[in-house]
TORPAKE-153643 format. One record per residue: x, y negated, z negated of N, C-alpha, C in turn. Coordinates in steps of 0.02 Angstrom, whole numbers, plus 32768, in hexadecimal, padded with zeros to 4 digits. Each point is the difference from the previous one (the first is absolute). Layout:
N
XYZXYZXYZ ...
***
This chain:
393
078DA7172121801980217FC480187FCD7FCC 7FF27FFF7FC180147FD37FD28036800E7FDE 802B7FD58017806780007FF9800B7FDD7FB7 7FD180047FDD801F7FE97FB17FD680337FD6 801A802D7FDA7FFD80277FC480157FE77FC3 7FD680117FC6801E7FEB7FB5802A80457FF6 800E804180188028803D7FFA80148018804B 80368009801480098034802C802880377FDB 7FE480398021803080347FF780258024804A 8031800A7FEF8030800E8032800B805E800C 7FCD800F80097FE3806680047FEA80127FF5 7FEC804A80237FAE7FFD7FE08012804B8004 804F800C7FC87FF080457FF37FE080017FAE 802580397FCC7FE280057FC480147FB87FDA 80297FF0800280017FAC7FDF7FE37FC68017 7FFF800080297FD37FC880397FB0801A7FEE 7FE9803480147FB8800D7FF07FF17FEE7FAF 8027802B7FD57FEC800D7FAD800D7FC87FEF 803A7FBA80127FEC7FB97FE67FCF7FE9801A 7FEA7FFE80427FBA7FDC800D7FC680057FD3 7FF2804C80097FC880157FED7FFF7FF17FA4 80397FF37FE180157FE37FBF7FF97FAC7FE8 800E7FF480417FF67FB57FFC7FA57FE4800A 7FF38032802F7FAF7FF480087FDD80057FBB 801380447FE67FD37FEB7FCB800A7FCE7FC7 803D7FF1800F800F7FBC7FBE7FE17FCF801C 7FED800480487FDA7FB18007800C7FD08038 8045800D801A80297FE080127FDD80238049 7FF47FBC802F7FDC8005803C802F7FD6803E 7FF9801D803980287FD68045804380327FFE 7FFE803A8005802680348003800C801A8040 80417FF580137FFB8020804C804C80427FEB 7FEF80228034803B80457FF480138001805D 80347FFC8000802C80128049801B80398002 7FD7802C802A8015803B800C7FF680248054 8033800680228000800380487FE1805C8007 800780287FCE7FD9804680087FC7800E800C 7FE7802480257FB5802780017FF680347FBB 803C80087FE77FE680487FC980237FF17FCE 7FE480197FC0801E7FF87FBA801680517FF1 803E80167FDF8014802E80078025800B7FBC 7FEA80437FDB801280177FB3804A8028803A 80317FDA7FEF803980318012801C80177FC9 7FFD80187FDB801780307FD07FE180458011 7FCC8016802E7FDF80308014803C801E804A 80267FDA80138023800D8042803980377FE8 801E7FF97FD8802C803680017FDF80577FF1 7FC07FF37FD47FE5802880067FD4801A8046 7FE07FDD80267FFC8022803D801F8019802C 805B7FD5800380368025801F8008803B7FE1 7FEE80247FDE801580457FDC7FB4802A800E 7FCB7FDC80047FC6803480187FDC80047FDA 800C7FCD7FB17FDD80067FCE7FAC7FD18000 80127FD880377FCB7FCF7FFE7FE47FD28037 7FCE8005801280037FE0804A80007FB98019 802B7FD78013800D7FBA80207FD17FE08007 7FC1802180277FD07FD27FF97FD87FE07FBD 800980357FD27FE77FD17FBA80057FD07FEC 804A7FFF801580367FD47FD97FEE7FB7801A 7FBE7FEF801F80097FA880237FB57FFD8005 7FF47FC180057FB07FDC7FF37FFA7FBE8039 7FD07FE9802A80077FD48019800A7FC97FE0 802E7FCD8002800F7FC97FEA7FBF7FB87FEA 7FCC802580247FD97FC880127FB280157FB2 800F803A7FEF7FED80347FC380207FD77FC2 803C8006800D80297FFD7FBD80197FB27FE9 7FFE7FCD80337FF87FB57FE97FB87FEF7FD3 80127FF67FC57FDC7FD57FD37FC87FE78030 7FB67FF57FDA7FCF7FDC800280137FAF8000 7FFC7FDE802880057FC17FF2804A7FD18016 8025803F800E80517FEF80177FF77FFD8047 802A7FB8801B7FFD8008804B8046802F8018 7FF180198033803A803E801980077FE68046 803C7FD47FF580327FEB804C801D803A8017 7FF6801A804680298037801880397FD98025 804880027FE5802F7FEF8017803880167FE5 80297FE58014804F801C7FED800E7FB37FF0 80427FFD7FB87FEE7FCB7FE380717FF68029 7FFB7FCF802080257FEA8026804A7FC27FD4 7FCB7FE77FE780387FDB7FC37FDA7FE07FC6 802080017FCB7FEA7FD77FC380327FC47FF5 7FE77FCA800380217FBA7FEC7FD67FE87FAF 801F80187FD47FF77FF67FB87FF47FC37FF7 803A7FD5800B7FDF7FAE7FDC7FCF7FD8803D 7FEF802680337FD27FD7800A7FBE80297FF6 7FFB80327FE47FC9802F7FEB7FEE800A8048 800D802780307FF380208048802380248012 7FBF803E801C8021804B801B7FE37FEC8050 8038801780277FFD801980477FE2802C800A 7FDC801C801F7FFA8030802F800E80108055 7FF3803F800280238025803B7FCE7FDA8036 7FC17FEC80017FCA7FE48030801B7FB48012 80407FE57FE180187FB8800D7FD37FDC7FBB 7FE280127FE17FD27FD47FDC800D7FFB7FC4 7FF07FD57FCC801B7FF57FC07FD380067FCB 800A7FFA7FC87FC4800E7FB9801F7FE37FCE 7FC97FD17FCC80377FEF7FC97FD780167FD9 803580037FA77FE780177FCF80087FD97FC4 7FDE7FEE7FC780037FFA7FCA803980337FBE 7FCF803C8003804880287FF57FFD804A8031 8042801F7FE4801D803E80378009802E7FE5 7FF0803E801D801B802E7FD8801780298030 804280218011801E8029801E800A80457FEF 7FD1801B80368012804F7FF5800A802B8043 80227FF280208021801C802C800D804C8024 801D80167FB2801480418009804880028020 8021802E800D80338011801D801F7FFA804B 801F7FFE80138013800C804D8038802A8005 7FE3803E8035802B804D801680137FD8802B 804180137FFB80347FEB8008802C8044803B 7FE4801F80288002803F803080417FF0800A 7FF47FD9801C80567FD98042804380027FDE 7FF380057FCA80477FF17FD9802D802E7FEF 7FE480488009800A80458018801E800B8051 80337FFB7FFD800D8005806A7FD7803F8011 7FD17FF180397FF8803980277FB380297FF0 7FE27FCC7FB07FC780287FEE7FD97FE68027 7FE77FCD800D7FC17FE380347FF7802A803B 803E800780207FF5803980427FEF80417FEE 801A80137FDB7FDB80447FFA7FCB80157FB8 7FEC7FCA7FE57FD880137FC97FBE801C8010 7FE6802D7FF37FB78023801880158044802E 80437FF88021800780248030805480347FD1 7FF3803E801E803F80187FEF7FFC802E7FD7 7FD77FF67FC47FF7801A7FAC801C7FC67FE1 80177FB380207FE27FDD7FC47FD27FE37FF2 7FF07FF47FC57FCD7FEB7FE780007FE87FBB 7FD67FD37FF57FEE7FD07FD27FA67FED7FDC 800680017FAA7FB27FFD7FF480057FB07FEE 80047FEB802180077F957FEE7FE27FE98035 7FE6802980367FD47FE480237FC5803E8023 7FBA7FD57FFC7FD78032800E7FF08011803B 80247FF4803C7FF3802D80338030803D8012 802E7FE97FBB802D80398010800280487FC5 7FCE7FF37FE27FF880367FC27FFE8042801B 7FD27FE5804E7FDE805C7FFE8041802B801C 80387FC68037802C802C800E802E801C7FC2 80037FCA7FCF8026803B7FC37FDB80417FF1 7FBF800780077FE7803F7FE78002803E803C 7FFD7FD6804C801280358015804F80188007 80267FEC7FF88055800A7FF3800B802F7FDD 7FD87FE77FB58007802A7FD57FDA80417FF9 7FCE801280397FF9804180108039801B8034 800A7FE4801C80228028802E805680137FE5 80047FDD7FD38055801F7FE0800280377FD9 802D802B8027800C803B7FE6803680207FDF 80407FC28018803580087FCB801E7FC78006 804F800B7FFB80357FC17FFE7FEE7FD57FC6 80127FB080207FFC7FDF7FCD7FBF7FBC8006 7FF280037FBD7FB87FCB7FEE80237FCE7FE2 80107FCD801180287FB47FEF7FBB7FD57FF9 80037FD87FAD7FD07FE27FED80437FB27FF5 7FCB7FD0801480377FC87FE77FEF7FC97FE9 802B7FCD7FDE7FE57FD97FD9803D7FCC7FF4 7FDE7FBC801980327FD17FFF80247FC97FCE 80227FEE8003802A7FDD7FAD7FCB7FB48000 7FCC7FF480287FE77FBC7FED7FB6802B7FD0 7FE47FD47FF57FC180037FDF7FDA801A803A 7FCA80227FD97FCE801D80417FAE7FF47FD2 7FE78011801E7FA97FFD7FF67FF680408007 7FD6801B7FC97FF080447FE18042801B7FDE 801D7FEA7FD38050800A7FF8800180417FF7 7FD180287FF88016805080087FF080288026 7FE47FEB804C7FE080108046803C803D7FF4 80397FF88000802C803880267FFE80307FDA 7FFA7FF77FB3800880537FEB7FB780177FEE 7FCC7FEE80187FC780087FFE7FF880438040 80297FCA803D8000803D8055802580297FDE 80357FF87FD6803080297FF87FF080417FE5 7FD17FE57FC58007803D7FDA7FAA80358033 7FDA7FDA801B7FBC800E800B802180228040 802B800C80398037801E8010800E80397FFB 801880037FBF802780397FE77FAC80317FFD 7FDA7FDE7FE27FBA803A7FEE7FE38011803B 7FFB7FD0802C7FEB801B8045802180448023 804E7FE78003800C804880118003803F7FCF 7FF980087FD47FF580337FC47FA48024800E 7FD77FC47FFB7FC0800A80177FF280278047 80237FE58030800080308047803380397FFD 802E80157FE18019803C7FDB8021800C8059 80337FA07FFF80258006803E804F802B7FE3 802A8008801D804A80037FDF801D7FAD8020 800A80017FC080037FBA7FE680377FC48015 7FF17FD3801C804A7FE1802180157FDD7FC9 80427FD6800C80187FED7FAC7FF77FC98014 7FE77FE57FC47FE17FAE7FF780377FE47FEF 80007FBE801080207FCA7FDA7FF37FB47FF4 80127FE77FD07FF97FC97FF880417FD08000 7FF57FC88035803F7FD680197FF17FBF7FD9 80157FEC7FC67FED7FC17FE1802D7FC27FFD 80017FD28006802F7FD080007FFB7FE67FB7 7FE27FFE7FE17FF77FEF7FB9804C80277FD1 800E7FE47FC8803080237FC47FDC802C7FE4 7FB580067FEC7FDF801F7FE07FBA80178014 7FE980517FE77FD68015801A7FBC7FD77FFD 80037FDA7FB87FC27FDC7FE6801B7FCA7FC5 7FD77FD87FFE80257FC87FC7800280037FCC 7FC280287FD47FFA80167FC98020802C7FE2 8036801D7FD8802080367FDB7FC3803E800F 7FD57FE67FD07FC0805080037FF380258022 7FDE7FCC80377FD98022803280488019804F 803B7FE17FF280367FFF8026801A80467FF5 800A801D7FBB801080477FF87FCD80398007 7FB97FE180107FD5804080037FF87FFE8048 80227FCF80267FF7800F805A8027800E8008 804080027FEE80378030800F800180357FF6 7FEE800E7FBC7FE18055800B7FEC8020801D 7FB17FD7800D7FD0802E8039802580018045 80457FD0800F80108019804B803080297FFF 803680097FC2802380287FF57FE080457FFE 7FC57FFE7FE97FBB80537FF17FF28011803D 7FFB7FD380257FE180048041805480098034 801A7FF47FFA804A800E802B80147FD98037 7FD37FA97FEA80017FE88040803D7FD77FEE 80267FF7804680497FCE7FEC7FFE7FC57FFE 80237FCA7FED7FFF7FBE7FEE80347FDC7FF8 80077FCB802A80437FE57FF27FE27F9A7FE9 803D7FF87FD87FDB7FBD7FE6804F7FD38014 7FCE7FAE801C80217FE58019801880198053 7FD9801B80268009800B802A7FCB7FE68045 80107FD780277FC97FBD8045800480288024 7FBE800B80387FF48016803680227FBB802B 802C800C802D80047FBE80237FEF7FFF804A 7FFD803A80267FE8801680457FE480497FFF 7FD97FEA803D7FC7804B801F802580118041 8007803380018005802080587FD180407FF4 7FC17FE0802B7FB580227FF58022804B8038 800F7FE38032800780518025802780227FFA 80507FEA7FF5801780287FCF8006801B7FC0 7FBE7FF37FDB7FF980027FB880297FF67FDD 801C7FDE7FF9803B7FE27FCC7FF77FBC7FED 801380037FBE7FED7FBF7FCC80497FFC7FE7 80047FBB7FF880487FCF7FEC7FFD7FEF7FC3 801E80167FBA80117FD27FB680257FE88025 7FF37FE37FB6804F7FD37FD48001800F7FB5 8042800D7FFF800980087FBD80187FBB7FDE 7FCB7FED7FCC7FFF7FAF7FEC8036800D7FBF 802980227FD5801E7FFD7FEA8050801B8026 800A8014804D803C8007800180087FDC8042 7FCB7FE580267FF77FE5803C800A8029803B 7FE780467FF8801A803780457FBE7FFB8002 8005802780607FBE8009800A800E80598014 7FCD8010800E7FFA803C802B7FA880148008 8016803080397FC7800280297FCC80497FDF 7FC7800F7FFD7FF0802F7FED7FC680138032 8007804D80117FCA801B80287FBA800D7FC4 7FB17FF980317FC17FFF7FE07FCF80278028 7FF2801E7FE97FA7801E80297FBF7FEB7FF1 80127FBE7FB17FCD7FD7801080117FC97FCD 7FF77FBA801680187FD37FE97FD77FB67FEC 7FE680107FB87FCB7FC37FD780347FCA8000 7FF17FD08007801C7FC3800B7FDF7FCE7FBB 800D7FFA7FCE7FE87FB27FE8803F7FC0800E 7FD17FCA8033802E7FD5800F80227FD77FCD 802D7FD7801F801C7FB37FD77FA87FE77FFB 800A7FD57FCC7FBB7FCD800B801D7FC87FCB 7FDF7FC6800480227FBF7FE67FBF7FDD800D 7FE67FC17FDF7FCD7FD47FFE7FF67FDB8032 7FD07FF080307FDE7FF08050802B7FC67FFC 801A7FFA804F801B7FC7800C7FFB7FCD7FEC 7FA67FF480017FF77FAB800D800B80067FA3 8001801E7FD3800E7FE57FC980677FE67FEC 8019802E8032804E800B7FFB80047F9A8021 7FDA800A803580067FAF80277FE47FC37FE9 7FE380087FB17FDA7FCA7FDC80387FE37FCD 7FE07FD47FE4801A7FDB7FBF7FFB80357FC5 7FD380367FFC7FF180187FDF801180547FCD 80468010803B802980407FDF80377FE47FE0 800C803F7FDF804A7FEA7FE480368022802E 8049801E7FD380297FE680397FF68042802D 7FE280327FDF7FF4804C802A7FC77FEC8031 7FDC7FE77FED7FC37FF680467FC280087FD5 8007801F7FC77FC7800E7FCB7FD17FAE7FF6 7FBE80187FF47FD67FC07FE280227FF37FC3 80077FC07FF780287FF27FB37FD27FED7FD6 7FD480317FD07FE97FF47FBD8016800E7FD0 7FD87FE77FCD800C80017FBE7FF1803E7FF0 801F803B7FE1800980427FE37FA8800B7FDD 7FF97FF47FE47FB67FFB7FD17FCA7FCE8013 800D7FCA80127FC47FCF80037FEA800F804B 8023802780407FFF7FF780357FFD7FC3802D 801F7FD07FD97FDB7FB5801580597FFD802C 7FEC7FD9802F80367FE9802A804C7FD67FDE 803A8016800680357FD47FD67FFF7FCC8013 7FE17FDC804780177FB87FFE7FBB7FD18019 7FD88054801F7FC67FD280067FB180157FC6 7FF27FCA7FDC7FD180207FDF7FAF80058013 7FFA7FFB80357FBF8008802D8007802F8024 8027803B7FF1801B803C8030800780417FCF 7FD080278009801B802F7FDB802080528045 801280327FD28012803B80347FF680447FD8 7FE8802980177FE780517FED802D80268035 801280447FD17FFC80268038805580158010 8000800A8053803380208017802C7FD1800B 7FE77FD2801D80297FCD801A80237FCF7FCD 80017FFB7FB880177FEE7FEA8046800A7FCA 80387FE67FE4802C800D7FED7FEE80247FB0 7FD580197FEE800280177FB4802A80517FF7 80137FF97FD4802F803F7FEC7FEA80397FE4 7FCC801080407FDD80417FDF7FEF80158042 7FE880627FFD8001802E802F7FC27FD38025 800A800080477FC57FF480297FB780288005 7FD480017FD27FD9803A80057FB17FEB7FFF 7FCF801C800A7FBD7FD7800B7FEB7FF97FBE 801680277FBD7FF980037FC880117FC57FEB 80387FEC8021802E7FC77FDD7FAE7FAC800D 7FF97FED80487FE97FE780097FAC7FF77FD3 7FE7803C7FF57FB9801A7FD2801A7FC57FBE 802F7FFF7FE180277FF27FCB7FF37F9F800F 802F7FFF804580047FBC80027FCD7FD6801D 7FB9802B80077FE37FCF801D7FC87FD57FCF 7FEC801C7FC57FD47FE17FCF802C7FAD7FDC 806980207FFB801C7FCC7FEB7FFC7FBF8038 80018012803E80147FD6802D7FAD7FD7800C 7FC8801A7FF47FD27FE2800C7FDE7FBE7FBE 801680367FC87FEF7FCD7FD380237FB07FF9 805A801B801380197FCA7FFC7FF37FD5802F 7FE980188055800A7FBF80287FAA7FEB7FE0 7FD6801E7FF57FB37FD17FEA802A7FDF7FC5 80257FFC7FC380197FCB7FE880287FDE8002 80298005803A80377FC7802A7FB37FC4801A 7FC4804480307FC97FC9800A7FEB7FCB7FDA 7FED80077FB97FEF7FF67FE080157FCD7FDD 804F7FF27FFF802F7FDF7FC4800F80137FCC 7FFB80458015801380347FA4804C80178008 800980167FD1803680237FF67FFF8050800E 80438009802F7FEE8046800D801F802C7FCA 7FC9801F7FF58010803A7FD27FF980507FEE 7FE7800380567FFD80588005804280108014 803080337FE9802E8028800F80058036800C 80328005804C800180438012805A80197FE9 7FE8803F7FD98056801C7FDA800E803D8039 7FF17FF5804180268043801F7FDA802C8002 7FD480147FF37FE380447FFD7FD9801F8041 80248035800B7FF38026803D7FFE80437FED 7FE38043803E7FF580197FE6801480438051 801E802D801080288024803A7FDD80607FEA 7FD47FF6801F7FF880487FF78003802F803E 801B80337FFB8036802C80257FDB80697FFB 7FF57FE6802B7FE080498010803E8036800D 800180287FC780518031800A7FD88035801C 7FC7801580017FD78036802E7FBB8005801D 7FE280237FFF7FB88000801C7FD180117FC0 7FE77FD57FE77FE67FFA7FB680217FF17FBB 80407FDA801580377FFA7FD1802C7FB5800A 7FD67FD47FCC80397FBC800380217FEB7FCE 80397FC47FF080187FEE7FB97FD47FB28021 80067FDC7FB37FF07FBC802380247FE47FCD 802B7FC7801880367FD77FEA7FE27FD67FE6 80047FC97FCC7FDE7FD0800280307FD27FC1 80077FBF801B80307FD77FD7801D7FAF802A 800E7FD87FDB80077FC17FFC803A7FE48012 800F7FC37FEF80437FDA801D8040803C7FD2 7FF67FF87FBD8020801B7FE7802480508018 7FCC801B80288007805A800E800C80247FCE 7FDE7FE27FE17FE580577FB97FAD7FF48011 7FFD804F7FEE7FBA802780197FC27FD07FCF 7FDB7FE880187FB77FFD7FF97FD38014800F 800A80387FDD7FCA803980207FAE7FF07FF3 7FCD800D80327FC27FE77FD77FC080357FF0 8021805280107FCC802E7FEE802980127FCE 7FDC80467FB6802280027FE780168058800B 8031800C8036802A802C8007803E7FDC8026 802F8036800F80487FFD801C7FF980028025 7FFF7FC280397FF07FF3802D80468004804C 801A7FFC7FC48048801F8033800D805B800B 7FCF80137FF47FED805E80097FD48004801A 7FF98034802E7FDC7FFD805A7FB780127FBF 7FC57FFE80297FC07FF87FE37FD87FF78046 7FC380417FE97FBF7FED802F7FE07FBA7FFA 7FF97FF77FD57FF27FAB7FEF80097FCB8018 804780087FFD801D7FC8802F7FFE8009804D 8001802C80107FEB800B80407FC77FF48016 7FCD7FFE7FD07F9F800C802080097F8E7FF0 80357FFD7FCD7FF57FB7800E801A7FDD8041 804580168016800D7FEA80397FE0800A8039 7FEF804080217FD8800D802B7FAA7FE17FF3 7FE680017FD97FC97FED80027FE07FD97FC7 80117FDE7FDC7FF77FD57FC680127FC18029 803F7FF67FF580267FC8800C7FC87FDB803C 801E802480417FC27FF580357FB57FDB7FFC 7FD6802E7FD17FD87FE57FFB80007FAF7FD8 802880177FD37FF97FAE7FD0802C7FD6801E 80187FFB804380227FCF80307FB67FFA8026 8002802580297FBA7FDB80147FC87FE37FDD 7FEC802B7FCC7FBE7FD37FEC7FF87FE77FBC 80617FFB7FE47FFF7FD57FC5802B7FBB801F 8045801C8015803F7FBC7FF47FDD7FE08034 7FE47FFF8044800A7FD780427FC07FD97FE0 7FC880267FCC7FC97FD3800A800C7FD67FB4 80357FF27FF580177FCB7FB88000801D7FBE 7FE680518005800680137FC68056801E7FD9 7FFD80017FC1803480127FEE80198057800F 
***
């Protein structure tokens, strides 16, 4: 195997694939991507199959499909990065060097940090759409509840799909309306201050759960599971009490925080985040390093939209870091969270570092719409597969 690359990339989810296949066509050859998966996977489709709207298997492609023409694809787990000497570890004992890097990681669920969820997650009625062998048991859960209480939750760190929860949440509420069950009362357990970051789109989701009658408490951590006795543990993050609450079925979105081996490099800052530059994506201390994506510290919602955004800036600039140019593509934040409030009915958020709306159709995009829905369910989808992964814009 040939252990020197002029690029590695460090994943081979939507940022790892859509820079390769970006960098290929600029030219730029000796491309290797480290990715220890068999399958490439649109998870923005998962919360929708936990609700029945969409089926799991769509949602993933063999890995060996979706690597770039011309990119070599190391199957490994990337074990450590030593920056100044340009060398990544791997999990096989073996090493790789690079010219330059680009880190895209993605996230790390963070289960454990919850007492008590690992033992009983899958089992009980709980359940979670953040991983795909456990989707189908959310959908069967959520047939079988017939009353009590539906606890949706959502943790005070950053997450990937930043609106996974009120997506189950609200797709939830239509499910049981649609099976014309008598209705158990939903809720939403958030650790966050606020429902959403934006003013706009923040008062038109409060509405629809206030319309809808589902309860909500803000600033409020799942901190333990007791799967057989169904009971789930807050905390109340503004008074420091806890108390215990009974469930008949219990969505879990974990803690998650950026993969170890980046927390154990030269290369986070002091949270564990990749430390780049806000716009240029170029590394703060190393400039043969750039970072996309989840795993890194930028101050915007985690969303696959967001990444679509950052991957044309991040490619142009590292081909003119290659080059000896000056980088001069910028990324201003722009992401984009669309939220299915029913079954043919979404808003879609869309906005920048700043958080005022940049909307890019021309209606009110913060008011539910068939539109936005036929884009999330089936637009979006398609132009992830056969626009962003293959370098198009």
């Amino acid at each position: 195997m040939n252990k020197q690359f002029k690029v590695i990339i460090l994943g081979g989810g939507s940022g790892g694939i859509s820079t390769a296949s970006r960098l290929v066509k600029a030219g730029i050859k000796n491309i290797a991507i480290i990715e220890h998966s068999d399958y490439h996977a649109y998870q923005p489709a998962w919360p929708l199959a936990g609700s029945g709207a969409e089926k799991k298997e769509d949602s993933r492609k063999k890995m060996k499909k979706i690597i770039p023409s011309g990119v070599k694809w190391i199957k490994q787990k990337v074990t450590g990065i030593q920056a100044p000497e340009r060398i990544i570890r791997l999990d096989n004992g073996e090493q790789v060097n690079y010219e330059y890097l680009v880190v895209a990681l993605g996230l790390q669920l963070d289960f454990n940090k919850i007492d008590g969820l690992t033992d009983t997650l899958g089992k009980h009625e709980v359940c979670t759409n953040y991983l795909y062998d456990y989707v189908d048991y959310t959908y069967q859960t959520l047939k079988k509840v017939k009353s009590g209480n539906v606890i949706v939750t959502k943790p005070s760190t950053p997450i990937k799909g930043g609106v996974a929860p009120e997506n189950s949440l609200f797709t939830f509420d239509e499910f049981f309306k649609k099976n014309k069950k008598n209705r158990p009362t939903l809720y939403l357990k958030t650790a966050k201050d606020l429902l959403f970051p934006v003013e706009k789109y923040r008062k038109q989701i409060s509405k629809l759960i206030n319309k809808k009658g589902i309860q909500y408490d803000l600033s409020h951590d799942l901190i333990a599971v007791d799967g057989p006795h169904k009971k789930a543990t807050f905390k109340n993050l503004i008074t420091g009490d806890t108390y215990d609450m009974s469930f008949d079925m219990l969505l879990v979105t974990p803690p998650m925080s950026a993969p170890d081996v980046i927390k154990q490099s030269s290369l986070s800052d002091a949270d564990g985040w990749l430390d780049i530059n806000k716009h240029t994506l170029q590394h703060i201390r190393h400039q043969n390093i750039f970072g996309i994506g989840d795993c890194t510290n930028l101050p915007t919602v985690k969303m696959g939209a967001a990444v679509r955004k950052q991957v044309p800036v991040l490619a142009d600039n590292l081909v003119a870091q290659i080059k000896g140019k000056s980088l001069t593509a910028c990324y201003d934040g722009m992401t984009a969270c669309p939220i299915a409030t029913e079954y043919g009915q979404a808003i879609m958020a869309e906005f920048g570092y700043d958080m005022k709306p940049k909307e890019s159709l021309p209606i009110d995009q913060s008011k539910t719409n068939p539109i936005l829905y036929y884009l999330k369910k089936r637009a979006i989808p398609f132009m992830y597969w056969h626009g962003m992964l293959k370098g198009h814009s």
